[in-house]
C-alpha angles and dihedrals in degrees: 000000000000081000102042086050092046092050091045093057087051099060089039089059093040092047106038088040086053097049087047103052090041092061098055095053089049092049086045088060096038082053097044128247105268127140089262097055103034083057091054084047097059089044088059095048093049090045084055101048092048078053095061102034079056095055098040097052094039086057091047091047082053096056094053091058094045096119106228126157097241097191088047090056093044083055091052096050092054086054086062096043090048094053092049093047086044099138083054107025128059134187111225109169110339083128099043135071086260134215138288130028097302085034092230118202122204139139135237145239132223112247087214108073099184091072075092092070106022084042080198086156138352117264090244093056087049121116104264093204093040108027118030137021135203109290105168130023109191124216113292129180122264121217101293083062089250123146109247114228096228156084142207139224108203124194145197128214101224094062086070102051103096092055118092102200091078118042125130118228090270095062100260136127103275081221092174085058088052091041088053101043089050098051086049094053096051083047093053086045106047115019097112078072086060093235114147128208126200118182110228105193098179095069090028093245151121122226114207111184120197094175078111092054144115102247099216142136093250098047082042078073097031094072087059098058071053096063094036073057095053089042089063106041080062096046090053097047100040 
């Protein structure tokens, strides 16, 4: 709804501006073009264009104060993406109170990556201790009671194992090097949206926080763009 508004706010200006402006001009030849009249055409141009800057920044100003729960459509948005990833992501608790002290909700991703090709079960009907791990832990509340402004990437090791370009000298995932070079490359793709992403590697895990942003519709959507990013980084790299 946030881009067909926009869009439509877009033709009215140009329209209305254009039929505008064209009937001063008309009403500039049908006078004559003399220094008089070409002065009160420009007035009325001027008195056009300050028209149309009003209402665009007073509907601007409209939209800021629209009340809207930020964290509850970006929510929203993740339902969607999860229905449409459904043979790799699951949806464990996003509706429910959730688990743990801070009952944390998240969902979770398939380790094997080719159920999105063999489609052999839904993500939702895969082994939560065997086959798929906690991907992404949504915002939860800390002991005040206050909404974090926050999110977490969680990964798995496993997922990793099959991958040559970070290995430690025994053989294993460098999951702390993945874990860095993630972060920095959500960093390098969104940061005109003012997230931020710091790689905790000893709860294998990547913080984003959005307490910086913009809490609008659009970037309500944006941050999921944020996690599709993130989905891929782990497909390429699985």
């Amino acid at each position: 709804m946030k881009k067909y508004d926009d869009y439509l706010e877009k033709i009215l200006t140009a329209v209305f501006g254009g039929i505008g402006t064209m009937a001063i001009f008309i009403n500039l030849f049908l006078k004559g073009l003399t220094p008089e009249n070409i002065l009160d055409a420009l007035k009325d141009i001027a008195g056009l264009v300050v028209v149309i800057a009003v209402f665009l920044v007073a509907n601007k100003l409209f939209r800021k104060g629209e009340k809207f729960d930020f964290v509850k459509l970006f929510e929203s948005h993740l339902k969607d993406w999860i229905d449409q990833n459904a043979f790799l992501i699951s949806d464990e608790n996003i509706d429910e109170e959730g688990k743990g002290k801070f009952h944390k909700r998240y969902c979770s991703m398939v380790i094997d990556h080719s159920n999105i090709v063999t489609r052999k079960k839904y993500a939702k009907d895969a082994n939560p201790k065997m086959e798929k791990g906690a991907f992404v832990y949504l915002p939860y509340e800390d002991e005040s009671g206050k909404l974090k402004s926050k999110f977490d990437f969680r990964f798995n090791p496993r997922t990793f194992e099959r991958q040559n370009h970070y290995k430690t000298e025994n053989g294993e995932v460098d999951l702390k090097s993945i874990l860095e070079q993630f972060a920095m490359r959500i960093n390098d793709n969104f940061k005109t949206y003012q997230i931020e992403a710091t790689a905790n590697p000893s709860n294998k895990t990547i913080i984003v926080s959005f307490e910086q942003m913009e809490q609008t519709k659009e970037n309500a959507r944006k941050l999921i763009e944020l996690v599709e990013f993130v989905k891929t980084l782990v497909l390429a790299l699985a």
